[in-house]
C-alpha positions as CSV (number, residue, x, y, z in Angstrom):
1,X,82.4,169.2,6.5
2,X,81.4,166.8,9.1
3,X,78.5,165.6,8.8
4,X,78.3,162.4,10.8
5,X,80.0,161.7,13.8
6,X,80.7,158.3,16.0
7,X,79.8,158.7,19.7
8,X,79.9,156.3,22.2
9,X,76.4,155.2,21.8
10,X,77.1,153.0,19.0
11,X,80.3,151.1,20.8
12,X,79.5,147.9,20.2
13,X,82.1,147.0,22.9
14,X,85.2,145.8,20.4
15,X,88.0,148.3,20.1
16,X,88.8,147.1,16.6
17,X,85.2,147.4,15.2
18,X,84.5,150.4,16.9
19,X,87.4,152.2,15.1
20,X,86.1,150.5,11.7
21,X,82.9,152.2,12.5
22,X,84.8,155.6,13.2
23,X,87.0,155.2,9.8
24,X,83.1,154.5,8.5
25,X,81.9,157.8,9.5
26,X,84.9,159.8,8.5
27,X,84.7,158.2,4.8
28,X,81.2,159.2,4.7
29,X,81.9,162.5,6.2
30,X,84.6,163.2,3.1
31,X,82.2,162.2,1.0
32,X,79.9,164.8,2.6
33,X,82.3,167.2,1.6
34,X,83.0,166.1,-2.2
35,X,79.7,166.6,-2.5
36,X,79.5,170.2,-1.1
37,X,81.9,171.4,-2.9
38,X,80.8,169.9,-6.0
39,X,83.7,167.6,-6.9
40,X,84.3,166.2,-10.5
41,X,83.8,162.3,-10.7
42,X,86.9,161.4,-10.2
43,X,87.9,162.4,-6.3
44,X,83.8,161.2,-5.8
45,X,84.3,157.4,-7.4
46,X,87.4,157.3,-5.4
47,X,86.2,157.9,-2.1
48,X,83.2,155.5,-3.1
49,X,85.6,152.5,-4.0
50,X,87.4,153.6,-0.6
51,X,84.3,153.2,1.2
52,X,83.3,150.1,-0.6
53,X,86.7,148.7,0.2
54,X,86.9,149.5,3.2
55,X,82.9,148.6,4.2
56,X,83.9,144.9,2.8
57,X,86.9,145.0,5.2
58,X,85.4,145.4,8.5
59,X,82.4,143.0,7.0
60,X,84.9,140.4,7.2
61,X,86.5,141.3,10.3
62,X,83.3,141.7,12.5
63,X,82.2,138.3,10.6
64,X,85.3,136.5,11.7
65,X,84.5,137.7,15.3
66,X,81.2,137.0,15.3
67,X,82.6,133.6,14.4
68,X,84.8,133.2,17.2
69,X,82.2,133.8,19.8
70,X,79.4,131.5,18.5
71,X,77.0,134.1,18.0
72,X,74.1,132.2,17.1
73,X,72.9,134.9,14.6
74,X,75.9,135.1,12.8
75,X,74.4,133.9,9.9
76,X,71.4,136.4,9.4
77,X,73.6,139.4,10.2
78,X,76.3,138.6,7.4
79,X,73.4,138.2,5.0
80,X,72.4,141.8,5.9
81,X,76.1,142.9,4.8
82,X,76.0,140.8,1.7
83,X,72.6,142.9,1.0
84,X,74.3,146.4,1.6
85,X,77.4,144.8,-0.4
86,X,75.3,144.2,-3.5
87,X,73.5,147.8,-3.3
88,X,77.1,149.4,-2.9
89,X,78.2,147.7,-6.0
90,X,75.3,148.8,-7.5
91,X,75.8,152.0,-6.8
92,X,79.5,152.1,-8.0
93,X,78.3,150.8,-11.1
94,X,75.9,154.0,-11.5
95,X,78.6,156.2,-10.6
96,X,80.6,155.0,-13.4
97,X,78.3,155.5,-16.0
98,X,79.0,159.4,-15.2
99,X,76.5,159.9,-12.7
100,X,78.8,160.0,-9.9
101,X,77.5,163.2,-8.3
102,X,73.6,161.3,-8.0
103,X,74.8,158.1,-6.9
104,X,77.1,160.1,-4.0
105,X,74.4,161.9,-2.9
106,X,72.3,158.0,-2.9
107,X,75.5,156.7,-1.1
108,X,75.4,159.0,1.2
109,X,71.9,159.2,2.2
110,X,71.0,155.6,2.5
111,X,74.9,154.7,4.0
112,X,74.8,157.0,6.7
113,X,71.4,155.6,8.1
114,X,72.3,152.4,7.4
115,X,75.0,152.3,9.4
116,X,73.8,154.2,11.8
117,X,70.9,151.9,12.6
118,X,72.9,149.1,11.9
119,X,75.2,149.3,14.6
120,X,72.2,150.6,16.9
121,X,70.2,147.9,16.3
122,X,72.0,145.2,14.5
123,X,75.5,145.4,15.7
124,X,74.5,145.9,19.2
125,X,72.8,142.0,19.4
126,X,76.1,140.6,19.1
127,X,77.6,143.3,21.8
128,X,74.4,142.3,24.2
129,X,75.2,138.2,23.5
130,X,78.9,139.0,23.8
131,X,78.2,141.1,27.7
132,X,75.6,138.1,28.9
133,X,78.2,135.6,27.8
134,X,81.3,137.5,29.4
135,X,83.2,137.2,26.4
136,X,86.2,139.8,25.8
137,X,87.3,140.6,22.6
């Protein structure tokens, strides 16, 4: 059940982050789906963890980017991942006190438009600094 799909509006002109973003939507997507077909806890606080995981992962990667081409609001923008970081952990936490199918549906919800307007808004500073700079990555 798809859900959520990437489309070229939210490139943010990195081929590595914008398949992060893609592997982003399809994790919500499945969880989309868990939830549809009204999944135990288990396959639902797995595909949470994955997105956790995997959320953390391109955190670090975009961050280390970010990094490498001085972009003078690095510092802001990670704090906004540490923010959605702590929520997410939150959130797991929830889950595993046997409420898994209420905090997916909270996941879910907030994730999607959070990463939506994230990248939108957020990721597509760094893309602008990176275009009026001339930087390739």
């Amino acid at each position: 059940m798809k859900i959520c799909a990437w489309s070229p509006e939210y490139s943010v002109g990195v081929a590595s982050l914008d398949e992060d973003h893609q592997e982003l939507f399809e994790i919500l997507n499945t969880l989309f789906t868990l939830m549809a077909d009204g999944s135990d806890d288990k396959p639902i606080l797995r595909i949470l963890r994955e997105l956790m995981d995997y959320t953390r992962y391109h955190f670090e990667a975009e961050e280390k980017i970010m990094a490498q081409m001085f972009y003078p609001d690095l510092e802001r923008h990670r704090v906004s991942h540490q923010k959605l970081v702590q929520l997410m952990d939150e959130f797991y936490k929830e889950a595993q006190n046997g409420m898994a199918i209420f905090v997916a549906v909270k996941v879910a919800n907030v994730g999607l438009e959070w990463l939506k307007n994230h990248i939108l808004k957020e990721d597509h500073l760094y893309y602008e600094y990176m275009t009026k700079q001339n930087l390739h990555f």
